[in-house]
Structure formats: C-alpha cells, structure tokens
GUZAVEX-876115 format. One record per residue (C-alpha): y negated, z, x negated. Coordinates in steps of 0.001 Angstrom, whole numbers, padded with zeros to 6 digits, always signed. Layout:
YZX/...
//
This chain:
+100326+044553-141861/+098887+042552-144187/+102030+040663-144922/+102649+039848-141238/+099139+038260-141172/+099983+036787-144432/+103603+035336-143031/+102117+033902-139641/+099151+032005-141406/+101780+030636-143481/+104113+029912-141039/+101086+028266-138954/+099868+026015-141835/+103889+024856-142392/+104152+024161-138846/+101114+022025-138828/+101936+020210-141798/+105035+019307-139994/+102704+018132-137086/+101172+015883-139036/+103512+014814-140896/+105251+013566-137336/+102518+010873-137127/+103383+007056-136776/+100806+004209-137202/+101119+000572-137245/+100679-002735-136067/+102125-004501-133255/+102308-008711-134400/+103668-011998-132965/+106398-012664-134965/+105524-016645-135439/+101667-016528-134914/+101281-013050-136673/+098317-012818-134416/+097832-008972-132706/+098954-008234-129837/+097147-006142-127458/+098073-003322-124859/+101566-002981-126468/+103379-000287-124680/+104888+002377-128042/+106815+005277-127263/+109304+007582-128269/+113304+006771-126328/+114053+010097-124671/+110394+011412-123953/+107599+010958-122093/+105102+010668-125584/+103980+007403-125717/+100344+004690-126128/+099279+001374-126304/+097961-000693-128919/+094294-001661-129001/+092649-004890-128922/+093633-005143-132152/+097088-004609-132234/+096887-001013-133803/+098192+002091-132741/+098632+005419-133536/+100848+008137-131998/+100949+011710-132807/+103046+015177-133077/+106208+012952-132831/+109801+013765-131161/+112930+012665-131755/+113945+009419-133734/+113789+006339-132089/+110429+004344-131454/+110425+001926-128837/+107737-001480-128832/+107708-003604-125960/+105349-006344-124179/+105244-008333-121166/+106917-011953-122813/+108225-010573-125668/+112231-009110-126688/+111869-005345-127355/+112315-003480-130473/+113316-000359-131460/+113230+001903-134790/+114794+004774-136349/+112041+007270-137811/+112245+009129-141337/+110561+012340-139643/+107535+011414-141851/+104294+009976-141781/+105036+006097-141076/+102878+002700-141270/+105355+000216-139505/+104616-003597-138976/+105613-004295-135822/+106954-008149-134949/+107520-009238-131283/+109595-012356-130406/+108398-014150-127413/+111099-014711-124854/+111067-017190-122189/+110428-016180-119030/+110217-018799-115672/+107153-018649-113115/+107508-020791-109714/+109689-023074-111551/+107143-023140-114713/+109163-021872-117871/+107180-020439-120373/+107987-021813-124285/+107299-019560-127239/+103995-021751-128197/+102640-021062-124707/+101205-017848-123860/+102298-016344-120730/+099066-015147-119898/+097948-018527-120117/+100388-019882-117515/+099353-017057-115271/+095372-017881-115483/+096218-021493-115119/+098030-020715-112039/+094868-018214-110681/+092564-021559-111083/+095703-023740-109234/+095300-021602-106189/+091436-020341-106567/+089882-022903-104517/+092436-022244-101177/+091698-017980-102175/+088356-018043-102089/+088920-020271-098884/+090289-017617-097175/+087804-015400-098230/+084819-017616-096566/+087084-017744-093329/+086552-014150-092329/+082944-014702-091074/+082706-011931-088377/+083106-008402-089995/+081198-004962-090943/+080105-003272-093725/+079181+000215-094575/+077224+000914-097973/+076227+003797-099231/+073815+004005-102211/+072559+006917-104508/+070461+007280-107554/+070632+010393-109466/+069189+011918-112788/+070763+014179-115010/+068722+017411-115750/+069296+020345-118081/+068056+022941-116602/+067841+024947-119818/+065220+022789-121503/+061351+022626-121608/+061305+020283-118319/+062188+023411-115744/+058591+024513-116528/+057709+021675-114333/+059460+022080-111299/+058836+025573-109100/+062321+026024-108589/+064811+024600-110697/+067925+025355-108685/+066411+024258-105233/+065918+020626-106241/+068785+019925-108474/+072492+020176-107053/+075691+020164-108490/+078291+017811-109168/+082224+018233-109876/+083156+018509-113473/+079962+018241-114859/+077721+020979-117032/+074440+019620-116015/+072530+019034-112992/+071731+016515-110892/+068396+015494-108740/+068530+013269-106247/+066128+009850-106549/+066903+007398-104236/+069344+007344-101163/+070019+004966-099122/+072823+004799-095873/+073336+001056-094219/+075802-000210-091798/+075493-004212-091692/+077176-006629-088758/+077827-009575-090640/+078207-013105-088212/+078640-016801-089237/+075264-017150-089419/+073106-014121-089937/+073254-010174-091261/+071554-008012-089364/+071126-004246-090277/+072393-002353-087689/+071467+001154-089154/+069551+002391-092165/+068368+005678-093387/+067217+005992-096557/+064468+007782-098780/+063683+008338-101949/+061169+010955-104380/+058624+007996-105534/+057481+006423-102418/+055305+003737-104645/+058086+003284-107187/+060871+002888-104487/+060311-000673-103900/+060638-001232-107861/+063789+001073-107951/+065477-001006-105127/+063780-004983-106710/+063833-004235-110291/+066957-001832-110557/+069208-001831-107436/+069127-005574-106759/+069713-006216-110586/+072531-003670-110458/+074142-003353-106971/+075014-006545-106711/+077750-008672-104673/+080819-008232-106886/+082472-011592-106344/+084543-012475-108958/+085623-015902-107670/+082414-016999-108889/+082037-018420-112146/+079285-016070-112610/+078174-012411-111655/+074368-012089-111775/+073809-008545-113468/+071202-007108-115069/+068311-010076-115372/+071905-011963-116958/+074971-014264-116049/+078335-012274-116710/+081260-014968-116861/+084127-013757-114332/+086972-012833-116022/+088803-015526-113646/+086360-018340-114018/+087379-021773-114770/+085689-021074-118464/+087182-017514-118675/+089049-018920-121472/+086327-019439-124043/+084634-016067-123464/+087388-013727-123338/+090872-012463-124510/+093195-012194-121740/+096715-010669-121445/+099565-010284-119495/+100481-006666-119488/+103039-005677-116851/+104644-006221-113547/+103421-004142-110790/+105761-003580-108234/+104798-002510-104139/+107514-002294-102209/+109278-005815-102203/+105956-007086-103461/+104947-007902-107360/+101579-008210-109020/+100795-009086-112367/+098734-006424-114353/+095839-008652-116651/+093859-007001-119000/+090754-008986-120577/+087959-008180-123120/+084848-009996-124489/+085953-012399-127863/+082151-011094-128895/+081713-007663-127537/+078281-008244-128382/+077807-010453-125813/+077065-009453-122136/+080629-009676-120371/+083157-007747-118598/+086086-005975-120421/+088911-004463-118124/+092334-005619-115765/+093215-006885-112351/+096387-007284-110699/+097048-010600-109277/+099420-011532-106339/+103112-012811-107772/+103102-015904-104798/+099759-016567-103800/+097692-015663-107006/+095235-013953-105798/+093348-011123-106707/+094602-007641-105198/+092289-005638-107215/+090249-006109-110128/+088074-003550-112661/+085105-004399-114909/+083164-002660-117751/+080387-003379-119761/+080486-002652-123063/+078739-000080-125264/+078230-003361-127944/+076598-005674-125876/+073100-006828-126333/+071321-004742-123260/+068907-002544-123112/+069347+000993-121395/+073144+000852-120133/+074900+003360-121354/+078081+002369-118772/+078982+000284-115853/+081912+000062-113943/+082409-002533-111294/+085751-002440-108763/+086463-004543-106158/+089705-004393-103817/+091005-006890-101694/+093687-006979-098365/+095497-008967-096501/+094902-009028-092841/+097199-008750-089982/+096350-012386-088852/+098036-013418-092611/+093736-013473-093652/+092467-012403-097149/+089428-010685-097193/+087655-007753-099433/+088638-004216-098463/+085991-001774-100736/+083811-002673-103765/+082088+000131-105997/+079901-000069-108553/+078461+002519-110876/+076095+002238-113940/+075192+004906-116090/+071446+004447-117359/+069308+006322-120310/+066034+005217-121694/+068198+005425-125170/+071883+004862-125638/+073680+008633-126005/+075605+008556-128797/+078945+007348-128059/+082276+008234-129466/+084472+006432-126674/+086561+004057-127771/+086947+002306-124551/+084186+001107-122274/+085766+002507-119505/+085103+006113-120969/+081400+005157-121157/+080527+006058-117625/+081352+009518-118754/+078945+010167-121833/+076478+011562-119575/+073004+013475-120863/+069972+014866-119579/+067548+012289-118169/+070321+009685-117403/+070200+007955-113988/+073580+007564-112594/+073727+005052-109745/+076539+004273-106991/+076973+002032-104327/+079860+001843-102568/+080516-000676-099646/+083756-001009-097263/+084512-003909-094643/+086266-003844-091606/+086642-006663-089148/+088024-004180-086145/+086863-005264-082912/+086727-001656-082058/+084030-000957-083811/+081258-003090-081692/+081683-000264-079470/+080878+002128-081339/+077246+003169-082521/+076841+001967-085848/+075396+005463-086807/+078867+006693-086316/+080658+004004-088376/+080778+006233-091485/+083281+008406-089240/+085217+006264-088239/+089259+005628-090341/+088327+001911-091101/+085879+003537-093001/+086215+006221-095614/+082474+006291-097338/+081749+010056-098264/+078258+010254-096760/+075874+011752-097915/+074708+015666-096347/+071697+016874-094622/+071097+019294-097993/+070964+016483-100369/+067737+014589-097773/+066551+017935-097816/+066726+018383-102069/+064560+014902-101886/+061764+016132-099676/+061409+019320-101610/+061003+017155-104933/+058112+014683-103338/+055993+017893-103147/+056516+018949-107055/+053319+017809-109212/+054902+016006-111614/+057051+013700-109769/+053630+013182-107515/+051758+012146-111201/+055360+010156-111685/+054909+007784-108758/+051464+007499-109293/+051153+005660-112925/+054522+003840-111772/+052813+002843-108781/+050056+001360-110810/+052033-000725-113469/+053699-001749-110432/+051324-002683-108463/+048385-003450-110342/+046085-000288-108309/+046151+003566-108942/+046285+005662-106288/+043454+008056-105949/+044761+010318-102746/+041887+007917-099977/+041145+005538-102160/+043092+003077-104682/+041540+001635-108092/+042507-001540-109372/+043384-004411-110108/+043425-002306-113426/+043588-005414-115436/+039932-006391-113793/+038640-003504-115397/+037879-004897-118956/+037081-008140-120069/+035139-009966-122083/+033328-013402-122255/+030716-015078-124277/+027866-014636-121363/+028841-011089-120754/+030156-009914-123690/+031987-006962-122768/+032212-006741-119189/+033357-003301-117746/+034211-003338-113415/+034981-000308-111367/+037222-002127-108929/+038316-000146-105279/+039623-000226-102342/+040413+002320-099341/+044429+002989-099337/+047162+003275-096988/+046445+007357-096787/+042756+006214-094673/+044135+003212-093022/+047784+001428-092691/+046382-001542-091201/+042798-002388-092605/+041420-002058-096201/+037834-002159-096983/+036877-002510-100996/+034842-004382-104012/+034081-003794-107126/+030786-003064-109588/+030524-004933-112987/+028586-004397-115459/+027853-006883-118808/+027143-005507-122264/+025768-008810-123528/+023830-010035-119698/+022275-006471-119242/+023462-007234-115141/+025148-005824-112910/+028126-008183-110595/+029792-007248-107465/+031708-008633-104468/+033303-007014-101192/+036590-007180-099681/+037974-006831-096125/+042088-006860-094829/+042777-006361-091573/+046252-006591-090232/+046237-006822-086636/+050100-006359-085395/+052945-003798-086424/+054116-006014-089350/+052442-008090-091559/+052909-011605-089712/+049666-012167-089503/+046695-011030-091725/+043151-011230-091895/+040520-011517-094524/+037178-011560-095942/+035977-012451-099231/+032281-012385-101040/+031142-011872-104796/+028595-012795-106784/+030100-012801-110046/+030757-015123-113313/+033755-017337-113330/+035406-018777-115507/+034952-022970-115095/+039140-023355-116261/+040003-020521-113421/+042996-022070-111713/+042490-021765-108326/+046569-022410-107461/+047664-019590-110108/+047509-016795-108069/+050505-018166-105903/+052995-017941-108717/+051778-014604-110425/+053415-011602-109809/+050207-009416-109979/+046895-009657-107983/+044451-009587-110552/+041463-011456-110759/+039766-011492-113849/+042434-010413-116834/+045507-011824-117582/+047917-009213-117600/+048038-009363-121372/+046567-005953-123036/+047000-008123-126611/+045143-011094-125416/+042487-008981-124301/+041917-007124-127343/+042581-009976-129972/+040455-011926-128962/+039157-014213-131832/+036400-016221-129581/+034839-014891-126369/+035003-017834-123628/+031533-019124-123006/+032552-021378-120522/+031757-019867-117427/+029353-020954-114310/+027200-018249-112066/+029260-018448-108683/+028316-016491-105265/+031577-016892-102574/+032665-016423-099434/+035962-017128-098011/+037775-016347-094803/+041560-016307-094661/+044196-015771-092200/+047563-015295-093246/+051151-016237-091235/+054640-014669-092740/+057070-016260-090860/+060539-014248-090540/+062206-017006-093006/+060053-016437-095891/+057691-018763-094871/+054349-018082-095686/+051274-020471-094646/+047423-019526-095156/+044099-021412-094633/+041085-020001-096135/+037723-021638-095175/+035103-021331-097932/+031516-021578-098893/+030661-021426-102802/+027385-021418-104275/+027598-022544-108353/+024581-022215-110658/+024564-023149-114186/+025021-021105-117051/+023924-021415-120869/+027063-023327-122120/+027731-025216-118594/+025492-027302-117061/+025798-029889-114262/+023847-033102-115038/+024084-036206-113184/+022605-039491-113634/+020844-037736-116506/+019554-035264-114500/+020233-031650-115012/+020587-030046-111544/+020794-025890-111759/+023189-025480-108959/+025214-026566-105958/+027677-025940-102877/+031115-027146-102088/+032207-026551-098341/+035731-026439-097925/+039395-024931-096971/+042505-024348-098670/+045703-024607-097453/+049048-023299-098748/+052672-023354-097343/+055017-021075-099198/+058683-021631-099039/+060944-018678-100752/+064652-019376-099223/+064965-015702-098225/+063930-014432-102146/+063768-010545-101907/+060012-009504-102245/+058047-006116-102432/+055159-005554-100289/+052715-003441-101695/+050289-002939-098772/+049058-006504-097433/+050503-008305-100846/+053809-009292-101095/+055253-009850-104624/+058406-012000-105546/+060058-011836-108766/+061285-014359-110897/+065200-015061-109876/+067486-017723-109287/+065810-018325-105917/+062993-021074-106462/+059915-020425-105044/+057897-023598-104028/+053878-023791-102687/+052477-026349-101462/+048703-026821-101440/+045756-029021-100303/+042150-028205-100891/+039815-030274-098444/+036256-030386-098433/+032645-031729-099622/+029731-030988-102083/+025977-031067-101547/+023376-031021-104524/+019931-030038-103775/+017081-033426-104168/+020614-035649-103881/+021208-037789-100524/+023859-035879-098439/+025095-039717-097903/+025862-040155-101474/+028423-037731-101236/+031749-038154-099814/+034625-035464-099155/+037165-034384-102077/+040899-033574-101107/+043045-031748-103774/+047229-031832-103688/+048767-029751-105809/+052194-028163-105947/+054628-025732-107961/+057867-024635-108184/+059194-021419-110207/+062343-019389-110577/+064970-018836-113192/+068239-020658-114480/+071140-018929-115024/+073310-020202-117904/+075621-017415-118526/+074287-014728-120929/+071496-017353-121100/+068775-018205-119094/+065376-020213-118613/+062063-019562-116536/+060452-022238-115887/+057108-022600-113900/+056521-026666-112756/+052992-027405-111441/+051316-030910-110882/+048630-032155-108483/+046277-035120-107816/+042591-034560-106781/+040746-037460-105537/+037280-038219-104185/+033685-037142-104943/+034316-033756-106783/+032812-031753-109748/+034466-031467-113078/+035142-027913-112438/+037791-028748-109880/+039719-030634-111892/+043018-029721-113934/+041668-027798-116999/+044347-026402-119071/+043098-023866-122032/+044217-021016-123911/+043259-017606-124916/+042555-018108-128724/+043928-014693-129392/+047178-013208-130601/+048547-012477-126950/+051279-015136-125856/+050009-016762-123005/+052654-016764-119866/+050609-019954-117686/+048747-020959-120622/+048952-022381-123531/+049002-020755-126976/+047367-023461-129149/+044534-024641-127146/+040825-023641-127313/+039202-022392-124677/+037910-026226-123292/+040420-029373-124215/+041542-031597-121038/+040046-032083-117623/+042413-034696-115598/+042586-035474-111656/+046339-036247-112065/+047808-033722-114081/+051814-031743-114339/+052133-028527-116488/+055429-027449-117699/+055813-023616-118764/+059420-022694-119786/+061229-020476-121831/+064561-019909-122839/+066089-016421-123432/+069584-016802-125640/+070615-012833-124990/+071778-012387-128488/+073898-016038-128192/+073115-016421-131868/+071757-013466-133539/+075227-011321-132120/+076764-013441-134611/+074660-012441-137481/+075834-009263-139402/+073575-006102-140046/+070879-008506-137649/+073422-008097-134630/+072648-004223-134713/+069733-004426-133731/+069785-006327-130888/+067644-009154-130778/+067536-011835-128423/+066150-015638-129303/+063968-017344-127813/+062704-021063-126913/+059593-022149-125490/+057962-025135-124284/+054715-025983-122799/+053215-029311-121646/+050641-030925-120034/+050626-034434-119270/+047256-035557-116990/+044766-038624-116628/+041211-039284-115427/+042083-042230-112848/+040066-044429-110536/+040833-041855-107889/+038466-039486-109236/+034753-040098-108558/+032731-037439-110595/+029829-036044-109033/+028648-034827-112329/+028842-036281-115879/+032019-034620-117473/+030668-032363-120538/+031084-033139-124060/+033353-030115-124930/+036884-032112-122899/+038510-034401-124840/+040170-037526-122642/+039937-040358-125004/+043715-040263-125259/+046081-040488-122598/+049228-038666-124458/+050899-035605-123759/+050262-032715-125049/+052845-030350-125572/+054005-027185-128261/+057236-025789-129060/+057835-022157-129700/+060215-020164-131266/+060803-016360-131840/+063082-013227-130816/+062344-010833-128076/+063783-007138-127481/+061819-005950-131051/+061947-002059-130120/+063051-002909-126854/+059384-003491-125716/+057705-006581-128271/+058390-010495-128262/+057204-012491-131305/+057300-016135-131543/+056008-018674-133795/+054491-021580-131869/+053767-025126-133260/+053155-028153-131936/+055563-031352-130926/+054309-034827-132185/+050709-034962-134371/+048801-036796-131681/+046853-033425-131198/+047636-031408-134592/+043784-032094-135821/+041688-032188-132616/+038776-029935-132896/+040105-027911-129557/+043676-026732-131184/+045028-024930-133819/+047911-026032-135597/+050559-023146-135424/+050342-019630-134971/+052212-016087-134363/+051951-014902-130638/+053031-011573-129110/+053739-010179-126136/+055239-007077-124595/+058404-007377-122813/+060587-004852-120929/+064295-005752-119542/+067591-004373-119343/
//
C-alpha cells in the first residue's frame, strides 16, 4: 500500500515536471524596427492551444502539444518553429509584408494600422454626417446602481433582515442592494427630447439628486466616440479615433473580421501612459466606408482617478434600411469602491470583475430605434417591444428599495449626505442650516455662534418659514433675522420671498457672489480651514438691519430672472465709520432693487427645495446684474443726493483640455453715481491657511475699493500630466495644479462718494494686482496644497499683503 502511494506521488511529480517543462516564452519583434509587437496571435499547428502577446510583445504559453509553434500578425509573413519538448525563450522576428487598401499599398516603413486610422479620419467627417442625419428616433435607457454587501460581516447587524433587502446576482458570492433605479423612454425630434416615460426611485431621497449630478451625469454619459473627446469622470478622455489619437495611444491592426460578404478591421488601442486617464480596448471598423461597427473601452487600473476600480464603455452601430448609419445600443458600466480592491488582472477589461463588499456597480444601458411603429405604441410598453431588448427591471427589485428607505441607517445615511449636499440637516419638521452659518468669527463679535432654521418639505412643499439666533462671545448680543418662501404654482416658476435681519456684515460682502456659489450660505465660506486658521479676526464690519422682497421667474430654458426691492439700514461700527465733509454721521439708508438675469444653456442643476444649484461643467453659466437705487443720511439735504446704478456681470464654467482642465470664474462691473464706499468692488482675503475659492490668498482683510473693477479666479488641474511621469511620485497619484487670481479696478470720475473713503484701502496706484499659485491636489484623495506668490513687485511690500504663503484646501473628485 504504501508503495502504490509512494509510485503515484512519484508518477504525479514526473508528470508535472513534464508539464512544466512543456512551457514556451518569448518575444514577438519587428524584424527591422525590433520594436514589440502587440496582440500577436501564438499557437501550437494541429491544436486548438494557443494566446496573444501583450502590449509588450511577450507571451507565454503553457502545458504544450505537439512540435510546431506558429506566430502570425495582421501585415506581417508568418513563422513557424520546431520545439525541443523543453522549456523555451524564443525571439520572435516578423517581416512586414505589403498588403494594398483601396488602391493604397502599404510599404514596410508604414504601419498598416496607420493607413487604416488615416483612412477612419478620411471618411470621419461624411460618418459622423450620417450619424447627425437620423434626427427623428427613440431611445430606451435603463439605469441601476447597486452595492455589493457581505452579508457575513459586522454590517448585517444594521439592517432587520439581511436577505429581504439584498438580492442576488448570477455568478457572484456576494449580495447586492439596490440604490438607485431609474426606467426612461425618450422621443428624440430635430429639435427637442422630450421624456415620454420615467419611473425611477432610489434609497436616499436627499442624496439622489447628488447620485444622478455628481455620479450618473459624470459617468453615464453619451458615448460618442466621433468626438475628439469623451467627458468622463470631472475629465476629457481622447477618443481612440480622434484626429490626435495618435499622440495618446498605441494602436494596432489585429485581424480581419469577416460577416457574410462583409469585412471589418479588428483595432486594438491602449494608453502610451497608462497613467493617464484614457481608454484601452478594440473596435471593428467597416472595410469600404470606415466606419465604426462597434467599438469597446476600458479604463485602466493605472490611471490617475480616484475610486474606479473598472469601467467599461460599448457602443454599437447599424446600418439602416434607407442605406442610414445610426447607433444601435450603448452600455456602460463602472465598478466603484471608496479604495481600489487589490487587483491581480492583467487586463483592464478583467477589472469590472474584481468586485468586493461596499462597491457600487452602475449600468446604463440605452437602445434606439427609429420604427415608425412605435409612435403607436405607449411608451410604457416600449421595453416590450423586439426593437427593443432592455432587460427591465422587476416589481421585486422597486419593492427591495422601499423596504431599505425604512432601515435606520440608510435613513441617518441620507441625512448627513443630505447636509454636505445641501448645506441644511434635516431634523424630521424642521431643517438646520446653512451649517456653515453656524460658526464664525470676527473682530466685533469674536466668536459668533447662530442656530440657523427653517421649516422643511415634511411641514410644507410649497412655503418655508425660518431665521436664525446669533449670539457674540466678544459683543455680549444677541443677532437674528427671519425668512419667508412661498412658491405659489406646481413647479418652481415663480417664487416668492421675504427677507429681514438685524445682524453684522461684513463691509467687503459681495453682494453678486451668491449667484456663482454652489452653496447658500451666508456668513462662512465653505472653508472649515479658513475658519479655524484664522490668523486675524476681520474687524471690518458695519451694524446693518434689512429687508428685501424678491420674486423669482425660472423660465423652462434655464432662464432665471429675479428683482428684489430693498430697504437697508447701516450704522457704524468701531473700525468703520462713515464721515463726510468731516463729519462723522452714525448711520444711513440706501433704497433700492436688484436685478439679475441668469442664462445656463440648459446646464443640469439640482433643486434642493426652492434653491437650485448648478455645478461647475463645460456649460458656462452667465448673470447679469444691475443694482438701482438712492441713499439718504440723516441732517444731509435729500437734494444733495442723487441715485447710484451698479452693472456687474460674471461668467463661470470649466475648460476641457483633455485629461486637463481649468475653472475659471470672470466677474467685472462698473458702479456709478452718488454711492457709499461699501458698495464698491472690495476684493480681500481670509488671512488664514484655507485657500480661498472667490478670494484671494495674499490679501488682508481691507486693500482695494474701485467703481470699475474685473476679477479673474482660475485654476488649472493637470490630472497627473506631469507627475505620471515621475517615478515612485507617479504612485501616488498626484495631480498639479495652477492658479491665478487678479484684480484689475479704478476709482473714476463716474463714482461720486457719498462718504470719504477710509484710510485702511489703498488706491494710490492704478496697477493690477494679481498672484500665481502652484501646488498638487489629490494628497490622500481629500487635501490640495499650493504655494501661492505673487506676479510683478508692484504690491510685494504693501502693508495689506503678504508676500507668499502655503494654502490648503479639501478637495474630493473622482
């Protein structure tokens, strides 16, 4: 007995020796430019064993049979080779043949790939024509967020009932809860898109508008790779087929596809830097017409982004009956984890598979049809319809949602999201916020502490009654204002409100600022470091009582105007004072109204109660604004003082520049009549450690005051452009960054003060001011640090600006 065991162990290590001994490795070369060449097809004459070589050129291919190995590539002779039977390192060198394409022959110093991309950008232009011609068709999309969930670990002591609101999925260990579904149909016309059906819901109804503006619309996108570029994830992704293609990535001609009497060319392409965000994958391309039948896209595990763990985009196209090209399906899925799983794929198309607990796995899928047909039938029914073959989703899975909404945690979930979100924390009747409003600090109030509320959507959809109650460590008083909202339709076309305080403001408060913020608060910044590293409370603040009455208009083209007539009581305060003709009066009143026209081009936007929100994109956003009115001082002739009209305007958005980009924020304005200083154009900073994001980082707290005035705010994010470069410094992931602020402004005849201009603004020259920053972002995924200095020495020793400094700021994108 023992001997059999013995004999078979021995027998099983021989056999395995032989195994691996059957193993052949290599390299697969141009024979003239002994550069790599990648996607070789290896295998063994006689069998059905066979690979490909990598990117590289290198290949490997195991447990061996038989004795002659085959190499062959599209544009190249093949070779063959008789194997020893042992382990084998082989060098592997292709001769290019030539090969003709419509009447083009291809020489051995010309790449055939090359002549075939050449040819795709020959015939792009009349493609993507075609494309643009179908302009009456239908879509069907079907969306779905899920998480991954192990139901063995410490989270199923949070849920009642593990099994009810988690399902399971084909192929996979763990389980899956639904997050976010969503079911449209679309009829798509020359000139509009109208949604013709829509059912969708979702476990976090405050975080669902961030999980459709911040993730879905960064994600899902429009898959149109006759663009140059693909906006994905906050970035620019080069198409693998765009004029530039070339620089960015290595692309090959694999094989001929053949359908029926029909051939394609298979491509394959990857990323020259796989650091850098772009697309690795293949599409076939039509033999005659060049253009694209189908085409596949990956993101790799190496590039410089933040929470992708794998994407996969497809897109197919079809020709019609009419001889039309058009798209036929699209899919996208993206594989998401708050870290990267560890990932032992060596392909990125394999990444979509490393799945773990707590990743969210999104799809979208969308078909097209043009088939008259279908206008008569009910666009509910569409998804039943052949022309369309979207799996949709079941009753169960709706009802897995609604039985997650009611679990505590994912209540506490939506809650905090819905404050970082939003700005307000919902308190079941009653919302708290803005939470940034809550502490501040200032020279006349030292530390100033505000319970800030309002009634919530749970008491009243359309009216909100609120305030807040301040307190001041330093002023020993208490401050406080009301709010009302009343929105008088179904929508939000038209609003109402009403405004009073009697509170401290700040003299430099920018009036215009809150129509380019994404956040509604009123008294901090949004900047948890600037508020506590602060080096010099701001003492420059007046005593101000308000009212204000304001009716809003949304038009249904993002067009948003508002005129808010206002009363303003301002009395003076230690450090400001209002003296005229050398006489110090204690307060006055401005009468006036604001007006502001809004133009965001159909930008997507989240509405959070009566605000809406829009997010910084390639879509400018542009307000216009004029402030009209008049001032009266108590003992001063009412006849002395004329009427003051204020222009100002801003536009904001984002640049795209490939993996690069720029936000930018343009303001300017020109006030003119009798006004007060504290209307005019005041630009400051926050003298702490926090980098300012509308102000600027060197500047005191008082510098400029100027009538006609432009502010430039800009940065430039390089996604890794340089540092991916950079070994052991690429690893971690770092992204540069560029910043520029300016100010350029002038007291002009215009301007006729009402009240000598204080001692602490500096106008005696009339030179720009401007600083220059530079830094990295993506520090722990979460911190940006820059070091700021400023351009020219006009300023460099003024009394109201430091030097240079180190700014931070926390940052959060994919």
């Amino acid at each position: 007995m023992l001997r059999r065991i013995f004999t078979t162990a021995a027998l099983l290590v021989v056999v395995s020796w032989l195994g691996s001994a059957q193993e052949v490795n290599g390299i697969v070369q141009d024979v003239d430019t002994k550069e790599a060449i990648p996607f070789a097809n290896i295998w063994i004459k006689g069998t059905m064993q066979g690979t490909q070589s990598n990117v590289d050129g290198y290949f490997v291919l195991k447990k061996t049979q038989g004795d002659t190995l085959a190499v062959s590539s599209v544009g190249y002779v093949q070779q063959e080779f008789v194997l020893n039977g042992k382990n084998e390192q082989l060098k592997v060198e292709l001769k290019k043949e030539v090969q003709k394409i419509e009447e083009v022959t291809i020489k051995s110093d010309i790449p055939f790939a090359r002549v075939v991309f050449n040819l795709i950008q020959k015939h792009k232009k009349e493609n993507r024509e075609k494309l643009e011609q179908v302009r009456d068709y239908k879509q069907l999309e079907n969306t779905t967020v899920y998480i991954a969930v192990d139901t063995t670990a410490r989270i199923n002591r949070f849920f009642d009932n593990m099994e009810e609101v988690t399902m399971e999925m084909e192929g996979q260990s763990l389980r899956f809860s639904p997050i976010y579904l969503l079911e449209e149909a679309e009829q798509v016309s020359a000139d509009s898109m109208n949604v013709v059906y829509s059912k969708k819901d979702g476990i976090f109804p405050r975080l669902n508008p961030a999980i459709e503006s911040l993730l879905l619309d960064n994600v899902v996108v429009d898959l149109d790779f006759y663009k140059e570029q693909i906006r994905i994830l906050d970035r620019g992704f080069i198409s693998p087929i765009a004029g530039s293609a070339w620089m960015y990535y290595n692309i090959y001609f694999n094989d001929s596809v053949y359908e029926g009497d029909h051939t394609y060319y298979h491509m394959t392409y990857s990323p020259k830097n796989p650091l850098n965000p772009l697309f690795s994958g293949s599409f076939l391309v039509d033999s005659e017409t060049f253009a694209l039948k189908s085409i596949e896209a990956y993101i790799s595990g190496k590039a410089n982004l933040n929470f992708v763990n794998g994407f996969r985009g497809t897109v197919t196209y079809k020709t019609l009956p009419d001889g039309g090209y058009f798209f036929d399906a699209q899919n996208i899925g993206i594989n998401l984890s708050i870290r990267l799983n560890k990932d032992s794929a060596s392909y990125s198309s394999k990444r979509m598979d490393q799945i773990a607990s707590g990743n969210w796995l999104i799809n979208k899928t969308t078909q097209y049809s043009n088939a008259d047909r279908l206008s008569t039938i009910k666009p509910g029914d569409w998804k039943n319809q052949p022309e369309f073959s979207v799996e949709h989703l079941g009753e169960e899975t709706y009802f897995t949602v609604n039985k997650l909404k009611e679990q505590k945690v994912v209540k506490g979930i939506d809650k905090v999201g819905g404050m970082a979100l939003t700005s307000f924390y919902n308190a079941g009747k009653l919302d708290v916020g803005p939470v940034f409003d809550i502490y501040t600090t200032n020279r006349i109030e030292g530390t100033r502490l505000t319970v800030p509320l309002r009634t919530s959507e749970q008491m009243f959809k359309r009216f909100s009654v609120g305030g807040f109650l301040g307190y001041g460590s330093t002023s020993k008083e208490f401050k406080y204002g009301g709010n009302l909202i009343y929105q008088p339709g179904a929508t939000d076309k038209f609003l109402l409100r009403f405004r009073y305080y009697n509170d401290y403001n700040l003299i430099s408060q920018d009036k215009f600022l809150r129509f380019v913020k994404n956040n509604p608060n009123n008294k901090g910044n949004a900047n948890f470091i600037a508020s506590f590293t602060t080096r010099e409370k701001n003492p420059f603040l007046k005593e101000e009582q308000y009212v204000e009455f304001r009716v809003d208009y949304n038009g249904e083209k993002d067009v948003h105007l508002e005129a808010s007539p206002y009363i303003l009581w301002n009395k003076s305060t230690p450090y400001v004072s209002f003296v005229r003709d050398g006489m110090s009066h204690p307060k006055y009143t401005n009468y006036g109204v604001l007006f502001d026209l809004r133009l965001a081009f159909r930008q997507h936007y989240d509405k959070f109660f009566f605000d809406r929100v829009y997010y910084i994109n390639p879509v400018p956003v542009i307000n216009l604004s004029w402030d009209v009115g008049t001032t009266t001082i108590p003992g001063v002739n009412r006849n002395d003082l004329g009427y003051y009209s204020h222009l100002h305007g801003s536009i904001s958005g984002r640049l795209l520049l490939g993996q690069l980009f720029v936000n930018y924020m343009l303001n300017g304005g020109y006030l003119f009549g009798d006004a007060p200083y504290d209307l005019l154009d005041q630009p400051v900073g926050s003298m702490s450690l926090g980098f300012a994001k509308y102000r600027f980082n060197l500047l005191h707290h008082a510098s400029f005051a100027h009538n006609a005035y432009t502010n430039l705010h800009a940065h430039l994010n390089g996604g890794g452009f340089i540092l991916n470069k950079i070994p052991v410094i690429r690893s971690f992931k770092l992204r540069e960054i560029v910043s520029i602020k300016a100010h350029y402004g002038n007291l002009t005849k215009g301007y006729k003060p009402i009240f000598d201009l204080p001692g602490f603004y500096d106008n005696s020259k009339n030179v720009p001011y401007a600083e220059i920053g530079f830094g990295v972002t993506n520090v722990f995924k979460v911190l940006r640090v820059e070091y700021v200095r400023h351009l020219g020495g006009t300023y460099r020793n003024a009394r109201f600006t430091d030097k240079n400094g180190i700014f931070f700021r926390t940052e959060m994108s994919f």
